[in-house]
BAROSE-691616 format. One record per residue (C-alpha): z, x, y. Coordinates in steps of 0.25 Angstrom, whole numbers, padded with zeros to 4 digits, always signed. Example, Ala and Ser with C-alpha at 12.3 -4.5 7.8 and 13.67 -1.06 7.14 Angstrom:
<atoms>
+0031+0049-0018+0029+0055-0004
</atoms>
This chain:
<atoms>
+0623-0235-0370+0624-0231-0356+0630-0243-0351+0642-0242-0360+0643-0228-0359+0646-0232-0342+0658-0238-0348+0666-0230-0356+0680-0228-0351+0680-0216-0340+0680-0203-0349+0679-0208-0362+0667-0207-0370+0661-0217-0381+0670-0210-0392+0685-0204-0389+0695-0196-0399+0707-0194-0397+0707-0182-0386+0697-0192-0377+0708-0202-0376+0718-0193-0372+0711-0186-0362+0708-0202-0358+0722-0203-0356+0724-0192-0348+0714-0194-0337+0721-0204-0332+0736-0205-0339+0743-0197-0326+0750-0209-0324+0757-0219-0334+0756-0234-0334+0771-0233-0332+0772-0225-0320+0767-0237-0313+0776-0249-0312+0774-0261-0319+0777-0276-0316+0792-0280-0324+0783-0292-0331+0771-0298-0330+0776-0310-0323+0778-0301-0311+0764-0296-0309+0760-0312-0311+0768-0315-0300+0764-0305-0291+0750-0309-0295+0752-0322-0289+0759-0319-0279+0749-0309-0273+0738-0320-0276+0744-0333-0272+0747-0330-0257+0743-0333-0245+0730-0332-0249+0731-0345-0255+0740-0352-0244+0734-0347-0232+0720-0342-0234+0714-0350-0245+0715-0365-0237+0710-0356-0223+0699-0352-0231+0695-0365-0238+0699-0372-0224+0687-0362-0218+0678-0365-0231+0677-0380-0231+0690-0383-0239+0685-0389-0253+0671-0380-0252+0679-0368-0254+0687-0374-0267+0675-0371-0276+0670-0357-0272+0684-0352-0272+0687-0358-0286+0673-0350-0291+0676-0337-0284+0690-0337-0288+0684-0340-0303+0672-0330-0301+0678-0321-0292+0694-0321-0292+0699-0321-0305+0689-0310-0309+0693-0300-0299+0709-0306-0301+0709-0303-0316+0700-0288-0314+0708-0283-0303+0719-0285-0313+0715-0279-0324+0711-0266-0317+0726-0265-0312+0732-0266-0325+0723-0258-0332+0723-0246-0324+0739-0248-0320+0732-0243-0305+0730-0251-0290+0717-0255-0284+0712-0240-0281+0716-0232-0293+0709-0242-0302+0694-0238-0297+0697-0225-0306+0688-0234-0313+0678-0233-0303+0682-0222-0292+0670-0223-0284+0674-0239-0281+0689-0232-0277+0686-0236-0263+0686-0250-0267+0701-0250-0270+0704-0242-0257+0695-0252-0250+0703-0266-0255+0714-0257-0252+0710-0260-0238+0708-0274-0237+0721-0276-0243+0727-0269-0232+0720-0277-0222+0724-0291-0229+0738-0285-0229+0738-0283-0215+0737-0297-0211+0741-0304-0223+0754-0299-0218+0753-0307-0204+0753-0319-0213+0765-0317-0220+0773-0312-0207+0767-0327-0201+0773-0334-0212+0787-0327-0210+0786-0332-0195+0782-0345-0199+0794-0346-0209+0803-0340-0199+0800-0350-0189+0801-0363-0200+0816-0363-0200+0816-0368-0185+0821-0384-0184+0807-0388-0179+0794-0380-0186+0788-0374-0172+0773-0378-0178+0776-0393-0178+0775-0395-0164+0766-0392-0152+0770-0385-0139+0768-0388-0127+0760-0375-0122+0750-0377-0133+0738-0381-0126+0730-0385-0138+0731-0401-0141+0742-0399-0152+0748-0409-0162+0763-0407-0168+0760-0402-0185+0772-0414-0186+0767-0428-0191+0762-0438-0180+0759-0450-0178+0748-0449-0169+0740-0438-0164+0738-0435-0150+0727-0440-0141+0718-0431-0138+0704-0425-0139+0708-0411-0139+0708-0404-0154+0722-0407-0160+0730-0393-0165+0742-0393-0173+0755-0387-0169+0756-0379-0180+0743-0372-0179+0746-0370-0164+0760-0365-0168+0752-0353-0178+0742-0351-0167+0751-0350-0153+0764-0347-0157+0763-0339-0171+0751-0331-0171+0749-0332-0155+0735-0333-0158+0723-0327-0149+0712-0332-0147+0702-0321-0145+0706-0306-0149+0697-0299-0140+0709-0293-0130+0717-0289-0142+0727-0296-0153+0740-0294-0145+0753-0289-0149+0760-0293-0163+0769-0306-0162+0785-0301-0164+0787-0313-0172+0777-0311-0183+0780-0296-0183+0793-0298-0187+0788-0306-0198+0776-0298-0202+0788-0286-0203+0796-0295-0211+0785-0296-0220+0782-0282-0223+0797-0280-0226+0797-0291-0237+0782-0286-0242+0787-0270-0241+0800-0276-0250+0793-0284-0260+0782-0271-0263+0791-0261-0261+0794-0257-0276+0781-0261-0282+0779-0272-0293+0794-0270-0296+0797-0277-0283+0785-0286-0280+0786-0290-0295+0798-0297-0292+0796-0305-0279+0781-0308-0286+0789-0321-0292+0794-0326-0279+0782-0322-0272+0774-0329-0282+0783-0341-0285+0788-0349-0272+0774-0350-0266+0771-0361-0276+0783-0368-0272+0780-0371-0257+0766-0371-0259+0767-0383-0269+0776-0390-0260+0768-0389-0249+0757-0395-0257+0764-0408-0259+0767-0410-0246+0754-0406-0240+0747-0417-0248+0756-0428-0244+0752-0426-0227+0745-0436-0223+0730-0432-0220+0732-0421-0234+0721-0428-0242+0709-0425-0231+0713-0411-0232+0715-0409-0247+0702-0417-0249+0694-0406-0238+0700-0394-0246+0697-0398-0260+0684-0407-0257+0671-0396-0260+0660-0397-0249+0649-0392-0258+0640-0387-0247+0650-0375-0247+0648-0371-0260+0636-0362-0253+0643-0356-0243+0645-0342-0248+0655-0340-0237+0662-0351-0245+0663-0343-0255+0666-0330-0249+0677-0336-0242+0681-0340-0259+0679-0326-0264+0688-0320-0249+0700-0330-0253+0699-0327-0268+0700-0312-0265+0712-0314-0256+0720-0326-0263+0719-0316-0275+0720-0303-0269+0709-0298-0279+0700-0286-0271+0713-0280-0264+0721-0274-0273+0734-0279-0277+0730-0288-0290+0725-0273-0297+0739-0268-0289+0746-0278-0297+0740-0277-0310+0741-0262-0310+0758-0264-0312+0754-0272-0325+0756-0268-0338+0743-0265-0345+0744-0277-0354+0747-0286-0346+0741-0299-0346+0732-0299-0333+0722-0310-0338+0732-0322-0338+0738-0316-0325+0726-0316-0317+0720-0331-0322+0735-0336-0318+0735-0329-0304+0720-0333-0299+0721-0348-0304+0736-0347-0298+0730-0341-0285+0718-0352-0287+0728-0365-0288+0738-0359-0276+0726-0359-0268+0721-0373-0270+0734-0379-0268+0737-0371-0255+0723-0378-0251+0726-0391-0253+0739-0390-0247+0734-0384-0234+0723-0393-0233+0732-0405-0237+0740-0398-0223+0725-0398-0216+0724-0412-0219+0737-0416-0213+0734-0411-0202+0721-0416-0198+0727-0429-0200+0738-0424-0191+0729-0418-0179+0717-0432-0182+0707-0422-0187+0698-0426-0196+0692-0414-0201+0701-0405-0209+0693-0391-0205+0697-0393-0192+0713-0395-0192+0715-0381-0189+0707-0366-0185+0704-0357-0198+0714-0346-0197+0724-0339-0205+0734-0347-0199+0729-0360-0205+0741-0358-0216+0751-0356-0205+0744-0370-0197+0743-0380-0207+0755-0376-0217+0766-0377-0206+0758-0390-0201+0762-0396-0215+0775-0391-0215+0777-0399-0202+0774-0411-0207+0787-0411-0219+0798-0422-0214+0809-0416-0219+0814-0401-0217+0799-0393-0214+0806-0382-0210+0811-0377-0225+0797-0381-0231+0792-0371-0219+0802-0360-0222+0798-0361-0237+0782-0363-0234+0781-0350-0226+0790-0343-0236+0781-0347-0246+0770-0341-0237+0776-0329-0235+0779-0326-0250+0765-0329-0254+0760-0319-0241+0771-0309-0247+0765-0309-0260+0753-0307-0258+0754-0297-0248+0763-0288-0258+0750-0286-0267+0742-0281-0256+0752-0273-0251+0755-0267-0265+0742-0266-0267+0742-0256-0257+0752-0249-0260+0750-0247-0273+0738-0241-0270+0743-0231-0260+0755-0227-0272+0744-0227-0283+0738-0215-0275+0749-0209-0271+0759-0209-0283+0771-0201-0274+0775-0211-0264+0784-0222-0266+0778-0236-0268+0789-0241-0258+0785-0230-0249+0769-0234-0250+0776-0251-0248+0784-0248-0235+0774-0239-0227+0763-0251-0232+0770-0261-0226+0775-0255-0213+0757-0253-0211+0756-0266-0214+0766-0271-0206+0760-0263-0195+0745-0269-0198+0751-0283-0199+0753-0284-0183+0741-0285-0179+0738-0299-0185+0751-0304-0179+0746-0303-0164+0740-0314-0157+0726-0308-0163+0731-0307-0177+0725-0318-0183+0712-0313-0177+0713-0301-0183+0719-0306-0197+0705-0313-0198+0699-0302-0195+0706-0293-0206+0705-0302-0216+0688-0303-0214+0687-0289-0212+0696-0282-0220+0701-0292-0230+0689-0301-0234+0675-0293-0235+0682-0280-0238+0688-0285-0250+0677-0293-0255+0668-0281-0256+0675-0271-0263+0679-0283-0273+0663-0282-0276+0665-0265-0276+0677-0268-0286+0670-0276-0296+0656-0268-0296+0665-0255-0297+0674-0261-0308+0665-0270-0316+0650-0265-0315+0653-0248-0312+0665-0247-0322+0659-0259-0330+0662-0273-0335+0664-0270-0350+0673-0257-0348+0682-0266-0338+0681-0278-0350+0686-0268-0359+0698-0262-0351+0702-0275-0346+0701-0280-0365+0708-0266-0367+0720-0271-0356+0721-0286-0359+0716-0286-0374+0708-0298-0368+0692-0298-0370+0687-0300-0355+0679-0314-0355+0665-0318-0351+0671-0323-0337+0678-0311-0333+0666-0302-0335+0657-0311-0329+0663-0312-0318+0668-0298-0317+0652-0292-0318+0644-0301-0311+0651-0315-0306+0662-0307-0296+0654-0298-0291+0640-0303-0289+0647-0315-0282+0654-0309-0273+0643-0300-0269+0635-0312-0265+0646-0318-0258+0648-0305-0248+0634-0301-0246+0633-0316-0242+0646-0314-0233+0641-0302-0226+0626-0308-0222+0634-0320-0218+0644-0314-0211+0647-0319-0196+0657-0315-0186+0672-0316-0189+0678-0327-0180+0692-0331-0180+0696-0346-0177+0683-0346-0170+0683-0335-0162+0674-0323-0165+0682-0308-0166+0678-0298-0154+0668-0288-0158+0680-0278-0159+0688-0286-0170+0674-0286-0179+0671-0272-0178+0686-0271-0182+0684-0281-0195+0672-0272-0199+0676-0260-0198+0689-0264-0206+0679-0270-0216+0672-0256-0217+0685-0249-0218+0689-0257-0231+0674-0257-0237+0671-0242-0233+0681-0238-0244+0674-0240-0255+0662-0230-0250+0671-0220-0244+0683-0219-0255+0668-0218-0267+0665-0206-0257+0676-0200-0258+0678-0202-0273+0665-0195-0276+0665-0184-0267+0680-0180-0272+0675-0181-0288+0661-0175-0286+0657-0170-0298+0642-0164-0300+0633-0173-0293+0635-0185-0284+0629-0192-0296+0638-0189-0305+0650-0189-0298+0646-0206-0293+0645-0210-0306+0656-0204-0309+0664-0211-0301+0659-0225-0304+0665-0224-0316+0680-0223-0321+0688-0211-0318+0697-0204-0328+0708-0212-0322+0704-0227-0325+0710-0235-0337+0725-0239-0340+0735-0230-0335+0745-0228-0347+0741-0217-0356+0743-0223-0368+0736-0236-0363+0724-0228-0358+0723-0221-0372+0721-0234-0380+0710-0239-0368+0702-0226-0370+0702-0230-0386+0698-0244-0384+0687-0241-0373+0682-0229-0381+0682-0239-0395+0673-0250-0386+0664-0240-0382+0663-0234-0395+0659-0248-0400+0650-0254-0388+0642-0239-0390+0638-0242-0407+0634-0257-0401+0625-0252-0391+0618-0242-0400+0614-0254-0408+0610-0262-0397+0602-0257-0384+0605-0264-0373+0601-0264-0358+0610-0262-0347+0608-0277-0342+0613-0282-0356+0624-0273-0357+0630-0277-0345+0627-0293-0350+0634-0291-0363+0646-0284-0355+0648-0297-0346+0647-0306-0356+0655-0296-0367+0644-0299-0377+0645-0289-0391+0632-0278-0389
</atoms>
């Protein structure tokens, strides 16, 4: 049967003595499982899971972009994309990593011509590391500057000529008619970030403040990445750990202010309507893809330093409900904050206590933290720690992530070597979004080359991995490597659910697509050429790197030589020799056996694929 005979193992036909298996082994057994490291126990890689995962992801961007998305109304299409979407790619991305012991471009030896794909994530995780590192030097500053006597956000200043109100308590707010601004969002705004509010006669210079702190930062990321798993693996329980700690106590007292319930009650109360808006749900499947780092790199980083039996399926349910759960109570504890403070400025309308921004975790936290009687200064110095160590983790995947790849390709240069010069460029990148136009230029980034970038070649990776190599070979290596039959839900999912919904939600995305705008005001011509042509840089990957992939393995005609590289090279499937030997025995028996059922059954290409989604017995 044709179909079937598509997904044999690469190089192995229906039947296999001895001889066959060996030369199996040899085609890709140059390297030993061994020779790469491994995590000491798999409590580490759990740690480091959710540490890369629950960051700032959940802390920062998640109640921006439900504050953006109607509050409640987002609840519900993140909950189904998560479901439908999340976990799928989470739990996939995983098993490729552990199965082939490789990183997030040698793993498309089981689709070459899709290698571009990996160089291509490769790219927007460079650009989210570029600025996730700016928030991460601004939660240094802001802890630096939290041991003072007197928190420097609790009160207005004089040369402010916005109508201001102190973050601390009142008894009254002040008469006026003129749209009330809180000091610790006018604090962020003209004293941290030095804000512009227009970019079209340039960003400005770096702020020395913050450049020391974004240097501090690349110091402590270069240290906890320097050695690999054998380092990050140990500060993964601290990194993962404390978080909760100051997060669950901010919870507490953020639903004791006084005006919490109104903003709790907006963020968890659904408005229907919304359920409609596919930009609702784009928005969803962007934060799902960024809270869990899934399409960039660093969960098949990870999982590629597993042994090959670990148990990945208990791991990547924990980490996405984990991930899940951190989100929802980072929600209702900022919007608890929101609530406060509208009370605090006599707004009755939540939406509009503070601009949209990135800064909104930097505005309304410190507002709350204000607001504590006794001692705010240590619950300041502890909640920007706690900032900065969730920043930390997640940043040391995505910087490992590149690494890895870089030492994966060339074996000869030391992975400390690989870590330092990474850092020093991302240093170097990083001062751009800590000039007076940076937050301009964050946004920027992040819709450009972190966001549209990374949603598309999650499609690419899907139709590569699931429809060209095919749902029941991947079923069977993903049986082989957990000895866990692969469910109706995962399948589903995987073949049809994942893939077809985001296709819908991006060509949707694109048609509706309107000009970027930052706290209102629309980018110069100059910035959006700059955000598409960063756009085209990451996407263009894919094409060019499948070019160049056939045109360096040309065989006898251009034919031949592009199917040949849509399907698995020599070098896909475990690592270990011996390992790879017993995987060539159990595909060849399955094929074996699938090959006498379909003689006795003819059966279209439709049903086939129907009975692989659903894993039904030909």
């Amino acid at each position: 049967m044709k179909l079937i005979a598509k997904h044999l193992p690469p190089k192995l036909p229906s039947s296999q003595s001895d001889d066959d298996l060996l030369r199996c082994n040899k085609e890709s057994g140059k390297t030993d499982e061994n020779e790469r490291a491994n995590w000491s126990n798999g409590l580490e890689f759990l740690m480091s899971c959710i540490s890369m995962s629950v960051g700032l992801g959940n802390v920062w961007r998640f109640p921006f972009t439900a504050y953006e998305n109607g509050g409640g109304a987002f609840l519900i299409p993140y909950i189904i994309v998560l479901i439908v979407i999340g976990k799928p790619m989470y739990y996939l991305e995983m098993c490729l990593g552990q199965f082939t012991s490789k990183g997030s471009v040698k793993i498309w030896s089981i689709c070459p011509a899709f290698l571009g794909v990996g160089y291509g994530q490769a790219v927007g995780t460079m650009c989210i590391i570029t600025y996730y590192s700016s928030l991460i030097a601004l939660t240094l500053y802001y802890m630096g500057i939290s041991f003072q006597s007197v928190l420097p956000w609790t009160f207005c200043r004089d040369s402010w000529e916005e109508a201001c109100v102190d973050s601390l308590p009142k008894d009254q707010i002040p008469n006026t008619t003129r749209k009330l601004q809180s000091s610790s969002e006018l604090y962020f705004v003209k004293e941290v970030v030095k804000e512009k509010n227009q970019i079209d006669d340039g960003i400005g210079l770096p702020d020395v403040n913050l450049t020391i702190c974004l240097f501090v930062s690349w110091v402590i990321i270069f240290l906890v990445i320097r050695r690999g798993v054998k380092s990050s693996g140990k500060a993964a329980y601290f990194l993962a750990i404390f978080p909760y700690v100051v997060l669950i106590a901010l919870l507490v007292r953020s639903v004791t202010l006084e005006g919490a319930k109104d903003g709790i009650l907006f963020f968890l109360k659904p408005n229907w309507s919304e359920l409609l808006n596919l930009k609702v749900w784009k928005e969803a499947v962007v934060q799902c893809f960024f809270s869990l780092a899934v399409g960039l790199g660093p969960v098949i980083m990870f999982s590629s330093y597993n042994r090959f039996d670990h148990n990945i399926y208990r791991d990547a349910l924990i980490v996405t409900s984990l991930d899940t759960i951190t989100s929802l109570i980072a929600g209702i504890t900022i919007f608890g904050i929101l609530g406060n403070l509208a009370h605090n400025l006599g707004i009755a309308d939540i939406k509009e206590v503070v601009k949209g921004g990135t800064g909104l975790a930097f505005i309304s936290y410190p507002d709350a933290i204000a607001k504590f009687q006794a001692v705010p200064q240590v619950f300041a110095v502890l909640f920007f720690f706690m900032l900065f160590v969730l920043g930390v983790g997640s940043i040391v995947a995505l910087q490992s992530a590149i690494v890895t790849i870089i030492c994966d390709q060339f074996k000869s240069i030391q992975f400390w070597i690989v870590a330092l010069i990474t850092s020093i460029c991302g240093f170097l990148l990083g001062l751009v979004y800590i000039t007076p136009g940076g937050q301009w230029i964050l946004n920027l980034v992040d819709f450009y080359g972190g966001t549209y970038v990374i949603f598309v070649l999650a499609i690419f990776q899907l139709v590569g991995i699931v429809w060209l190599y095919g749902l029941q070979n991947l079923c069977d290596d993903i049986e082989f490597m957990t000895h866990r039959k692969v469910t109706i839900y995962w399948r589903l999912c995987w073949s049809f659910l994942t893939p077809v919904m985001m296709l819908i939600i991006f060509i949707y995305s694109m048609l509706n697509i309107e000009a970027l705008t930052y706290r209102g005001y629309v980018y110069p011509k100059s910035a959006e050429v700059a955000g598409w042509i960063l756009f085209a840089i990451g996407l263009s990957q894919f094409p060019l790197w499948a070019l160049w992939y056939i045109h360096s393995h040309y065989q006898n005609s251009i034919t031949t030589t592009i199917k040949a590289t849509l399907t698995p090279s020599g070098k896909w499937g475990p690592t270990n020799s011996e390992t790879r030997a017993k995987w060539c025995e159990f595909k060849s028996k399955l094929t074996e056996e699938r090959l006498r059922q379909a003689s006795s059954k003819k059966m279209g290409f439709f049903w086939q694929k129907i009975y692989n989604i659903f894993d039904l017995k030909n």
